[in-house]
N, C-alpha and C positions, 0 to 999 in steps of 0.2 A: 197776759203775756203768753205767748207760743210757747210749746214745752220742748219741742226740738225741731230741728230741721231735715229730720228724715224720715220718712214715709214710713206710715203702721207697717209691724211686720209682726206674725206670730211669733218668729225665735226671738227671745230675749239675748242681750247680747252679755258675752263670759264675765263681765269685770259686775261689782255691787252700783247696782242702777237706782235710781227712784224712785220711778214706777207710779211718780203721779199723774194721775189724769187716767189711771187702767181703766178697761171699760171691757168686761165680757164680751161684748156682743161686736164690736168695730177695732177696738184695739186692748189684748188684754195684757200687752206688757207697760202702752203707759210711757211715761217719760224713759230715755234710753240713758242721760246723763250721769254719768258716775258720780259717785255717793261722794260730798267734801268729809273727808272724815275728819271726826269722827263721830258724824252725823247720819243719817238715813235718805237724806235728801242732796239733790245734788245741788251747786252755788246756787242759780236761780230759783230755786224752792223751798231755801232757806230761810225761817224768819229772818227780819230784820235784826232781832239780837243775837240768834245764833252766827248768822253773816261778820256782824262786827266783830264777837269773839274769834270767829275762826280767821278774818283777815288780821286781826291782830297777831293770829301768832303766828304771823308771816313775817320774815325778815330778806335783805335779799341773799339772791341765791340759793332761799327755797325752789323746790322741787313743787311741780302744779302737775295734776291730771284731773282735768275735765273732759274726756274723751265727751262727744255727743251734747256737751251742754249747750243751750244755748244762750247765748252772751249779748248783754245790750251796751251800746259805749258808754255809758255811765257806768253797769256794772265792772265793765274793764277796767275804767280810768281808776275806781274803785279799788281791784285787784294791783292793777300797776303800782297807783301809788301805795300801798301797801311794802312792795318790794324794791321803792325808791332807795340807790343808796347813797347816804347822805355824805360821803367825798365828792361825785361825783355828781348828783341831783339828778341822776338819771336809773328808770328802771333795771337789777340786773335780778335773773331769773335762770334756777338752777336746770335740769332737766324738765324739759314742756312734754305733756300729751294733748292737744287740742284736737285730735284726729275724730272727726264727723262731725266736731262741733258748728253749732251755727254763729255767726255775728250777724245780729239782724241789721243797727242800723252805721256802722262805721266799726271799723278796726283801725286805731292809733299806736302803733307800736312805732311811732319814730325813735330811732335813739337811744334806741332798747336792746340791753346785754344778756343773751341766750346762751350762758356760762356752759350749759351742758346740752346734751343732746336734742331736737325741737322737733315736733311730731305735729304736724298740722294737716296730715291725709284724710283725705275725704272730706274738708272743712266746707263751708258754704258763707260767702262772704257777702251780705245782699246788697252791702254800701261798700264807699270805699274803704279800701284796705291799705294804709301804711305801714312801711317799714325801711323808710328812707332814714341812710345812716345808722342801723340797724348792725349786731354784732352777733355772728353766731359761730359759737366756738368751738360747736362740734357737730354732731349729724344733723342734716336740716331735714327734713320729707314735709313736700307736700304735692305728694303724690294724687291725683285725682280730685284734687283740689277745685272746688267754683269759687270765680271771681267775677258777680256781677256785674259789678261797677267798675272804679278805676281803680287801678293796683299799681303802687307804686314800692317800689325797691330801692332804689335811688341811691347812689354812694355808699351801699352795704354791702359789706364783708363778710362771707359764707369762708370760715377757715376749715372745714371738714367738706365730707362728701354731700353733695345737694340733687337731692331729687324730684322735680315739678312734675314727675311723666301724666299723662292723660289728666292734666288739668287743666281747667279750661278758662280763659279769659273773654267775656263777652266784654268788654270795656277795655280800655288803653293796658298796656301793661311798661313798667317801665324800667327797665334796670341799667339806666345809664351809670357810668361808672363803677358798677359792681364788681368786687374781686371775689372768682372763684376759685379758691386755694387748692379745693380737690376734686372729685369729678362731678360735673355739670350737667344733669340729665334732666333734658327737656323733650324727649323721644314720647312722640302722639299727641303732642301739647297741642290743642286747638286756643288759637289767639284771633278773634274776630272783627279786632280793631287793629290800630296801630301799634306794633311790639317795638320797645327800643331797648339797644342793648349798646349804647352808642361811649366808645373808651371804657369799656368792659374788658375785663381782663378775666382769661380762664387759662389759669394754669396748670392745670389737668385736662381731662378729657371732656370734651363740649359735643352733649349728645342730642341730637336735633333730630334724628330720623323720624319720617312719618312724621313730623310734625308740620302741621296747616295756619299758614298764615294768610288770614282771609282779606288784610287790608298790609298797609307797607311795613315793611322789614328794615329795622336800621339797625346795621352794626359797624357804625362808622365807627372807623378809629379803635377798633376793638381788637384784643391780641387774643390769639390761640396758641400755646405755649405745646401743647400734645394735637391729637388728633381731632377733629372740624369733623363732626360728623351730621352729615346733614342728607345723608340716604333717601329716596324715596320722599324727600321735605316736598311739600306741596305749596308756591307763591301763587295768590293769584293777582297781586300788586306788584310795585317795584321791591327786589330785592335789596338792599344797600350795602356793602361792606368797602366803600370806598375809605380809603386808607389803614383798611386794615392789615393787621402782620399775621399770619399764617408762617411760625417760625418751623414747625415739624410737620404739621399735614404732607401725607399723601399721598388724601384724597379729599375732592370735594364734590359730594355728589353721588351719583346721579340724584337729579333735583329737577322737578319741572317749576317755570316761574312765567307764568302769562305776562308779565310785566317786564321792565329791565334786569338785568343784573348787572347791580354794579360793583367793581372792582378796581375801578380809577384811585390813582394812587394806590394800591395797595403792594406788599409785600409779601413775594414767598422766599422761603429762605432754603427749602431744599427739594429734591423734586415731587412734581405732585403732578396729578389728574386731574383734571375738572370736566366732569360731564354732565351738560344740561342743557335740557329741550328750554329755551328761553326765546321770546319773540326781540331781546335784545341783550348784548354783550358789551359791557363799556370796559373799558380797562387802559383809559388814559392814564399815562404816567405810570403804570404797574410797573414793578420792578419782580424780576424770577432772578432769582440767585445760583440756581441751578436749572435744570432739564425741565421740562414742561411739555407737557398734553394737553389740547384741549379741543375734548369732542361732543361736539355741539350738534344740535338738530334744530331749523326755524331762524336761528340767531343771526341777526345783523350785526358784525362785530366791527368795533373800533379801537386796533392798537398806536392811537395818536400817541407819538410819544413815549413808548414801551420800552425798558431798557430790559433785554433778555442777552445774557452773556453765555448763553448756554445753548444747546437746537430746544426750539421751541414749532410745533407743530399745532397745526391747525384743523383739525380733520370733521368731513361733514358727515356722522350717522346716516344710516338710509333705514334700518330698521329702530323700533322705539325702544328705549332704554326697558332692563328689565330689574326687578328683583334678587332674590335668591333664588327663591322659588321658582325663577322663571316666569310671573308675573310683569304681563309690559304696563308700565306707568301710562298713567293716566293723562292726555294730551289736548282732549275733543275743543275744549276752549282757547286753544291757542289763538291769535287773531291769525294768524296764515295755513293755509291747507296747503302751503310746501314747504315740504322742510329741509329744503336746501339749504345752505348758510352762503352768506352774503358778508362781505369785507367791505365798512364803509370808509376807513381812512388806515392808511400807511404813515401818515404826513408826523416826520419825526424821529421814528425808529427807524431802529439801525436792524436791516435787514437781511444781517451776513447769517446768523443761524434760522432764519425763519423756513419752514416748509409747511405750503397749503397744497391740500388736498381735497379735489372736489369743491372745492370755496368759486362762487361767483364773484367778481372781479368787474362787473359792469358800471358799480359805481363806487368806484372805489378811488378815493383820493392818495396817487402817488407820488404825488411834487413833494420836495424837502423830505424821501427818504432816503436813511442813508445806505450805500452798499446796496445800493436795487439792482445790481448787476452780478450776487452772490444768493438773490431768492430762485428758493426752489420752490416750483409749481409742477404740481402730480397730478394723474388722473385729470380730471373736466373742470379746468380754470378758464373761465371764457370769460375778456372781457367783451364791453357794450359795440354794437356789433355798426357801421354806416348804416343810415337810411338808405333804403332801395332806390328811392327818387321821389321825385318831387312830385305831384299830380296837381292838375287842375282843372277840375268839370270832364275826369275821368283824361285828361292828354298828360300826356310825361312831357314835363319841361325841362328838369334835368335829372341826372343821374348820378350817383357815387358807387367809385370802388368799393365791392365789397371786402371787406379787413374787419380787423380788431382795432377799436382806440381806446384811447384814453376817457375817463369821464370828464377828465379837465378840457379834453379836446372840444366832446361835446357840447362843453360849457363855454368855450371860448367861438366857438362856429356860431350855436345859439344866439350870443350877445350879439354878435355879427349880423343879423337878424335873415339867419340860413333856417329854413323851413326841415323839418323833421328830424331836427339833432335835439337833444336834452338840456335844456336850459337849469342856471345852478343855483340852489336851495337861495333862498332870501338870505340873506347877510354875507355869504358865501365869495370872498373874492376869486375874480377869474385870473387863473395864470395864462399869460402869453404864449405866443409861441417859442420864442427867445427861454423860456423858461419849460417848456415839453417836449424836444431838443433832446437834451441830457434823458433825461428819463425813457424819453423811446429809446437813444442808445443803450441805456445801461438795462434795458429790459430783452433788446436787443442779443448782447454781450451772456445776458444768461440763458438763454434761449441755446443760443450758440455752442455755448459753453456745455451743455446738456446733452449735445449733439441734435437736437431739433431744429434743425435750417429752414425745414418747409414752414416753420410757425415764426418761425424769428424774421423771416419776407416780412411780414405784415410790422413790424416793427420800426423796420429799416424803412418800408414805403410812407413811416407815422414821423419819422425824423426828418425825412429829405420833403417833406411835406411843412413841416413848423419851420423848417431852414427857408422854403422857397419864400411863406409867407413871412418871415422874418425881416423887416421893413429896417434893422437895425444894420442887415447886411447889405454889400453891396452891389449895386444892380447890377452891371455886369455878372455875379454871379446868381443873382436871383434869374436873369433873364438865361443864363446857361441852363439851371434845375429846371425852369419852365420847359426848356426844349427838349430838356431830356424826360419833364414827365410827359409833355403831348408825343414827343417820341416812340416810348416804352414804357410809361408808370415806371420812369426809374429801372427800368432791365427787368420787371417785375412781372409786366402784362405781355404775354405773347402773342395775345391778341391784338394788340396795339401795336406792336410790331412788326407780325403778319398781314397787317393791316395796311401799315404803310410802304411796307416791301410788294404786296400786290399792285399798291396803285402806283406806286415808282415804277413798278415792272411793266405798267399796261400803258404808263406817259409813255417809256420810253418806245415803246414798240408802236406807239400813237406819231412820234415825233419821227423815230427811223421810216415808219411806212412813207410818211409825207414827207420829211425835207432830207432823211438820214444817206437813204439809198439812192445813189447814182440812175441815173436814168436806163445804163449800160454798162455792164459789165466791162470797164477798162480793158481791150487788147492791146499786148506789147505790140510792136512794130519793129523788125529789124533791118539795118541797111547796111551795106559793106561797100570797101574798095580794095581793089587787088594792081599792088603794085609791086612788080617784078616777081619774087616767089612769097613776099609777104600779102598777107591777107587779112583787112582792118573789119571787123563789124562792130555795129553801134544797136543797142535796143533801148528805144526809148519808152517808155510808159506812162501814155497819155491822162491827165488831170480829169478823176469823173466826173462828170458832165451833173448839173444839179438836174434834178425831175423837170419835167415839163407838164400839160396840161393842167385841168382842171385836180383839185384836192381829191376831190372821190373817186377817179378815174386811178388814183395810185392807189385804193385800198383795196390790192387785188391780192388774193390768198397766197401767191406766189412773194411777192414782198411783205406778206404777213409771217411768213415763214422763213423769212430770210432774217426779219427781223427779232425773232422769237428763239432765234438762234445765236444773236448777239445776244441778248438781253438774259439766255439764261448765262451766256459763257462770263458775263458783267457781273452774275451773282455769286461766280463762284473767283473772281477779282480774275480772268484769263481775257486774254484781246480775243477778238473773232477771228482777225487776220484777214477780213474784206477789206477792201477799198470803200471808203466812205466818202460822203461832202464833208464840207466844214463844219456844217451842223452836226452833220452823222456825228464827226470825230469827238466833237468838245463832249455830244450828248451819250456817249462812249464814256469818256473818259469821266462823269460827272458819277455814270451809272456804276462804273468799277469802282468810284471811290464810295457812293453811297448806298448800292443795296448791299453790299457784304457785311457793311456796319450794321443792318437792318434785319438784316438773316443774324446776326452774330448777337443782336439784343436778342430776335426770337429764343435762340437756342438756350441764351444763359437764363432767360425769365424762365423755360422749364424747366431747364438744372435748377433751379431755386427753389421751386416745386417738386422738386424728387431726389432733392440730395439728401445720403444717408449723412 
């Protein structure tokens, strides 16, 4: 049998030890185990009949100190049943010292009543360790505690203050259901497997900082009743707290978690913070009962569903979280080298207190949110931006506006099988256009409402766009939004409008050189007759004569000028006041009524672009 589980050391330690196995030369203080008194030797080095005597005169709710012993599960079971108490058929046990002690091959304390204070720092657990359903009724410590194997806690009741700090779990740890009555300190705990703490209830203060969880985190369903501290916590798995309550926290965090964090279904009940560098944010169904913060670095967030009654802001860090000390946490394994934050779904929540900041929005699903015409977007919210055009073997075959869209839009061009738009995750149904309509309005509307008109264009161009191809409306009006986008983009593109007021301006000056302008300048003519002292004149004014010769014989600089003088006085709606043919006249009149329209798209697509 091993005599302890901790490493020779010259100082002997303060309390009556041993001290079997000393050895001058390698180790000369020997076993470290407190003395069972009122013997010389500690439990494990006790004859077998002093052993029996001395657990006989155990009853429960004796008082045990074996600091540094170390213990095999039969000798426990041993001890245990000694302090069986016989109402209840289960172990109860006054004040514990087990602090450095070893359990070489199991620790069974299911079920077991820790009537007074329990001291188990520094212990070394080499098998698993139970203490499922376990009752401790006043100080628990196990402080620096190793737990080899699997540790289970399970349905146990810590009614005083509890402290795990800098101990470590190489195996699963599990404290689902646990109620911590006072405060919860797990600050430096390294946990190398799976930790659960899932409908845990800490109704004090739950101290987590600096603590390393190397494999997944579950605190589902788990209540924090005080303050959530989880500082400088290090995930390198999924974090979980989906459905948890966080009734007073506020603060969660700063936390780095390579993996998700989740917070879907969960509740805050008053306002809090949450900062953390995480490669993912879920937080469906969360519910914030008051004001909320949440400053994030790396994170792809999803508030599917959010019910925030309160302003709830969104904001992307640029530099890395730090300490007290001013120490910036530790980030290098993230899987992304940006750490922008990214918004992957609206779809749900009501979006009247929401403000993002700096948040990317290119894939971001906002059909079915409510009030999308009440969010506020700060600083650099871009969504996903038109492909440039379309290439094939280096030729552009076509081209798109460049604007901001929708990711639904994306997804709906895509299916459409349109070359360089973003096609939508697998399972992912596509909304129509009939259905991305409202949404470009009401994004529109806050846009507007912000006073940002030059940003809110690109909106109003994404609605009269899902309108045109809206196959639900009516052609007549679909074939109207047509003319008006090859037109103007909607009063939008003034180059498209400039565009077609030059080539209306160069027909017309095409059509006056050749059929417009008379051949000659109509002279009046006048004739008179004088009878007795009256005196009659008449002036008539001869009908212009249409062009004669050949077509390029009239394309002489002189009727190029004549015509160019109609044609600007047409753009600004004024007659010229020549004399025209019949052609001239109508292509006159065709010209007054349609380049002013054409100049009057150009001008407002720049007002749209430069209105304060």
């Amino acid at each position: 049998m091993t005599t302890t589980g901790t490493p020779p050391s010259l100082s002997a330690p303060t309390w009556p030890y041993c001290a079997r196995g000393a050895d001058p030369t390698s180790d000369p203080v020997g076993c470290r185990g407190r003395q069972a008194e009122p013997y010389d030797a500690c439990l494990a080095h006790l004859t077998n009949a002093d052993r029996a005597t001395y657990l006989s005169a155990l009853a429960p709710g004796s008082d045990l100190d074996h600091r540094s012993t170390s213990i095999s599960q039969s000798l426990l079971q041993q001890l245990l049943d000694a302090l069986r108490d016989p109402t209840t058929g289960q172990p109860r046990l006054g004040n514990v010292r087990f602090s450095g002690a070893t359990f070489s091959d199991g620790a069974g304390f299911d079920e077991v009543t820790f009537s007074g204070d329990t001291v188990f720092s520094g212990a070394t657990f080499s098998a698993d360790a139970r203490f499922d359903e376990s009752m401790f009724s006043g100080y628990a410590a196990f402080s620096g505690a190793t737990f080899s194997a699997d540790a289970r806690f399970d349905r146990a009741t810590f009614a005083g203050d509890t402290v795990f700090s800098g101990a470590t779990f190489s195996d699963g740890a599990g404290f689902d259901e646990v109620t911590f009555s006072g405060y919860a300190g797990f600050d430096e705990v390294t946990f190398s497997a799976d930790a659960r703490f899932n409908r845990a209830t800490f109704s004090g203060v739950a101290g987590f900082d600096e603590a390393t969880f190397s494999a997944r985190a579950r605190f589902g369903g788990a209540t924090f009743c005080a303050r959530a501290g989880f500082d400088r916590a290090m995930f390198s798995a999924r974090a979980g707290f989906d459905g948890a309550t966080f009734e007073t926290a506020s603060q969660l965090g700063p936390l780095v978690c390579k993996g998700a964090l989740g917070l879907s279904g969960a509740r805050f009940g008053s306002p809090v913070t949450v900062e953390a560098a995480a490669t993912r944010l879920e937080c469906r169904r969360t519910r914030w009962d008051s004001t909320a913060a949440l400053r994030l670095r790396y994170a792809t967030v999803d508030l599917s569903d959010a019910v925030f009654e309160y302003p709830l802001s969104v904001t992307a860090r640029t530099a890395p979280f730090t300490d007290t000390a001013g120490t910036a946490l530790a980030e290098e394994d993230l899987v992304s080298s940006d750490p922008r934050v990214r918004m992957a779904s609206l779809r749900g929540a009501d979006a009247a207190h929401l403000v993002l900041h700096d948040v990317d929005l290119s894939a971001c699903l906002l059909s079915g949110t409510v009030h999308l015409d009440q969010l506020r977007l700060e600083g650099e919210c871009r969504l996903a931006p038109a492909p440039s055009g379309l290439r094939r073997h280096g030729v552009l075959l076509a081209r798109w506006t460049a604007r901001q869209t929708l990711a639904e839009e994306q997804h709906w061009r895509a299916a459409r099988r349109r070359s360089g738009w973003t096609a939508a995750p697998a399972g992912l149904e596509v909304v129509g256009p009939a259905g991305l309509a409202p949404v470009y309005r009401q994004l529109r509307k806050s846009f507007e409402d912000s006073k940002n008109e030059p940003d809110a264009a690109d909106f109003y161009y994404g609605e009269m766009e899902m309108r045109r191809h809206d196959h639900q409306r009516p052609g007549a009006e679909r074939a109207l939004l047509a003319l008006y986008w090859a037109m103007s983009g909607y009063g939008l593109r003034a180059s498209r409008a400039l565009g077609w007021l030059l080539g209306s301006m160069a027909a017309t000056v095409l059509v006056m050189m050749l059929w417009g302008l008379p051949a000659d300048d109509p002279k009046p003519a006048t004739t008179g007759r004088v009878t007795g002292q009256d005196i009659s004149l008449t002036t008539d004014r001869p009908d212009p004569l249409n062009p004669t010769g050949s077509l390029s014989s009239r394309l002489t600089s002189d009727r190029w000028e004549k015509s160019l003088r109609i044609v600007v006085n047409s753009v600004v709606f004024r007659s010229s006041g020549r004399d025209l043919t019949t052609v001239g006249t109508y292509t006159e009149m065709a010209s007054r009524l349609a380049e002013p329209v054409l100049l009057g798209l150009a001008v407002l697509a720049v007002r749209g672009r430069v209105k304060r």
